[in-house]
N, C-alpha and C positions, 0 to 999 in steps of 0.2 A: 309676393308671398311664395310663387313657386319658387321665384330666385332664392328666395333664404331658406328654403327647404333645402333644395337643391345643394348648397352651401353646406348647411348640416349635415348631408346626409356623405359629405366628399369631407368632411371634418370626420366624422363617426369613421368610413373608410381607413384614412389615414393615420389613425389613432389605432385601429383593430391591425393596421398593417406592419408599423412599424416597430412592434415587440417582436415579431417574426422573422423581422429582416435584423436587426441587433442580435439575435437569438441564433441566426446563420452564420452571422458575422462574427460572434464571438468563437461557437462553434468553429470554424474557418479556424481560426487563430490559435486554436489547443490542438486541430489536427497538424498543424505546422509546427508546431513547436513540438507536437508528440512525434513528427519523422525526425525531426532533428537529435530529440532522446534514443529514439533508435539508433541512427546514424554512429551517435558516440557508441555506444553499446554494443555495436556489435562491426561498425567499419572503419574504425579510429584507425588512421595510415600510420606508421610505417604497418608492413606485413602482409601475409595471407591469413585468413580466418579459418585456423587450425584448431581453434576453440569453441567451445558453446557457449552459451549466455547462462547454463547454468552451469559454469563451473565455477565462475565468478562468485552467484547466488548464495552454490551449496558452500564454497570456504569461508565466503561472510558469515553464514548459518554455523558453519565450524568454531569459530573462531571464536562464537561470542560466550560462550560460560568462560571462556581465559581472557576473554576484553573485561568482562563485569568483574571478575575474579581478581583480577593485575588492578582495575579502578579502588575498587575496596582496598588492596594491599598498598594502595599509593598515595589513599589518601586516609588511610588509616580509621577506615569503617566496616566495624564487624556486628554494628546494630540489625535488628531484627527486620527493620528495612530494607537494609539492603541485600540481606540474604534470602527475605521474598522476593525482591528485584532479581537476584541471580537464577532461583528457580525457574521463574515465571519466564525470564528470556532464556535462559541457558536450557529449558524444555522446548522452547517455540524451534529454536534452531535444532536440537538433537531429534523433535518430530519433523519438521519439515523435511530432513535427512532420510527419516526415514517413510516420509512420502512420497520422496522420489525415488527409491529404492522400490518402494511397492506396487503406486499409482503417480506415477511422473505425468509431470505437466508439458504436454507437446512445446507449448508455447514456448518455453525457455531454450528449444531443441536448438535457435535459431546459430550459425556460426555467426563464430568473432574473433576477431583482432586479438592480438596478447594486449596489448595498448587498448583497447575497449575494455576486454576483461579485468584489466588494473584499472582501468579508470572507472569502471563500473562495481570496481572492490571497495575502492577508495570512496567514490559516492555514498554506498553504503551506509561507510563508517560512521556517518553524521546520523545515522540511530541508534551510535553509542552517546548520542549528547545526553540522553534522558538518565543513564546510569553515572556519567560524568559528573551531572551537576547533583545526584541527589547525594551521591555519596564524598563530594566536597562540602556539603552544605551542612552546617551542625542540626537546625532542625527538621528534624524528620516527621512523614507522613502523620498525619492524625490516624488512629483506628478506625474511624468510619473510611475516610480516603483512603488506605490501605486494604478493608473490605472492597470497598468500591472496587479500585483497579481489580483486586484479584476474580470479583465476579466481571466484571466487563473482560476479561482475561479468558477465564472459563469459558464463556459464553462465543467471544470470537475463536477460540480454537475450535470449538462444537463444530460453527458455520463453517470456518473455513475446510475445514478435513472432510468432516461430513459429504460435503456438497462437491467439492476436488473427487472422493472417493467416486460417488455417483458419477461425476461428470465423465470417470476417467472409463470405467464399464461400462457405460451406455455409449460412449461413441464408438468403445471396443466391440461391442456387440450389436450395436444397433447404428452403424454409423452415418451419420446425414439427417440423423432425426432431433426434432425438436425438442429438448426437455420440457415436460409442462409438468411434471411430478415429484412428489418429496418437497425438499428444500428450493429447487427452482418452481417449484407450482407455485412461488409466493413473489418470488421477485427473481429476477435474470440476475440479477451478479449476487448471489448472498458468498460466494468465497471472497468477493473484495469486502463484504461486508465486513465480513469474518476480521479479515485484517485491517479495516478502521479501528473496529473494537480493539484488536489486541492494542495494537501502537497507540491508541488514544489509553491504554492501561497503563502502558512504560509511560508514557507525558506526565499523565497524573501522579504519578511518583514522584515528580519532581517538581510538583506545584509550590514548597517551600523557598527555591531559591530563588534570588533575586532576577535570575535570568532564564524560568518558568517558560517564558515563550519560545524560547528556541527548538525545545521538540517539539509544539506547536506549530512550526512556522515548515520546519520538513515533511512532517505531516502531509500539513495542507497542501505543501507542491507537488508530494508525490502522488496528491490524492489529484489535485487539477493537471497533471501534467503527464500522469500513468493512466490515470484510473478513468479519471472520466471521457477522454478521448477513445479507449480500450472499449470503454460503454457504446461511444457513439460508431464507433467500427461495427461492432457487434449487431444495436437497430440495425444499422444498413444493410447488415446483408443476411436478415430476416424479409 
């Protein structure tokens, strides 16, 4: 009897252990693959790193009311769709301009490579896919799907500026201290929040065409390959 106790109890053990060791181990493998996103980003060879990482950032952000703007005129869509499309992105990029202009994100300070910087403009590009296919595509948004995104839209602009704002004057003024107030009193990243919502805004847009997944699918990477590695840096050095 004590043997099969005994047995259970080194069963029970090993079962409580090895979610924790997967959970390391996967952990291990985004912070790997999240130096390697660096690396391109900002030490891509040839050159010296005469550059930032958000210079890159800011002329993607530039550039997109005349990406969505040239899509429409290319594929010959001037429905109501996608002139909500062009607002809703072509505002995201002329605010984000001017949140770096006001309250800039240290993080982005980092130098780079011109060859990072282009490869990291051109990376970008692929969150033109969501304006691409919707205004190739003859059917457009339903009204409620159209509501939808522009409130999931709204709503991630709120968190992310919002909380950017905060974060940018409290390390300005109080620096080395802990946020626990406002919008971080509820969760530690509501600015990456912010931006699941918008990007999952521009996706849904484009949930008519037959190739729906694909702003889905950069999303998701940049969400497991930026974002949540960014998260597990951040724990750690709490």
């Amino acid at each position: 009897l004590e043997a099969l106790l005994a047995s259970e109890d080194a069963a029970e053990t090993t079962a409580e252990t090895a979610a924790p060791r997967e959970l390391w181990a996967c952990e291990g493998l985004l912070l790997r693959v999240h130096s390697i996103i660096l690396w391109i980003i900002t030490e891509l060879p040839p050159g010296a790193r005469r550059f930032r990482v958000k210079h890159a950032i800011n002329l993607h952000k530039a550039c997109c009311t005349a990406a969505v703007a040239a899509l429409m005129l290319a594929n010959g869509d001037g429905s109501e769709a996608a002139y909500v499309y062009l607002a809703m992105h072509g505002s995201y990029g002329l605010t984000w301009l001017l949140k770096d202009r006001t309250f800039p994100d240290a993080s982005w300070e980092m130098p780079a490579t011109a060859a990072s910087a282009a490869a990291l403009w051109c990376l970008m590009g692929l969150f033109w896919i969501a304006p691409a296919l919707l205004t190739a595509c003859e059917r457009k948004p339903a009204a409620p799907v159209l509501g939808l995104a522009v409130g999931m839209y709204a709503l991630g602009m709120f968190l992310l500026h919002s909380s950017d704002s905060q974060k940018h004057w409290t390390l300005k003024y109080r620096p080395g201290s802990l946020m626990t107030e406002g919008l971080w009193g509820s969760t530690r990243n509501p600015n990456y929040l912010g931006e699941v919502f918008i990007y999952s805004a521009f996706a849904c847009m484009a949930y008519r065409s037959e190739w729906w997944w694909m702003p889905w699918c950069v999303n998701a990477t940049v969400w497991a390959v930026l974002f949540v590695p960014n998260w597990l840096v951040k724990d750690r050095s709490l």
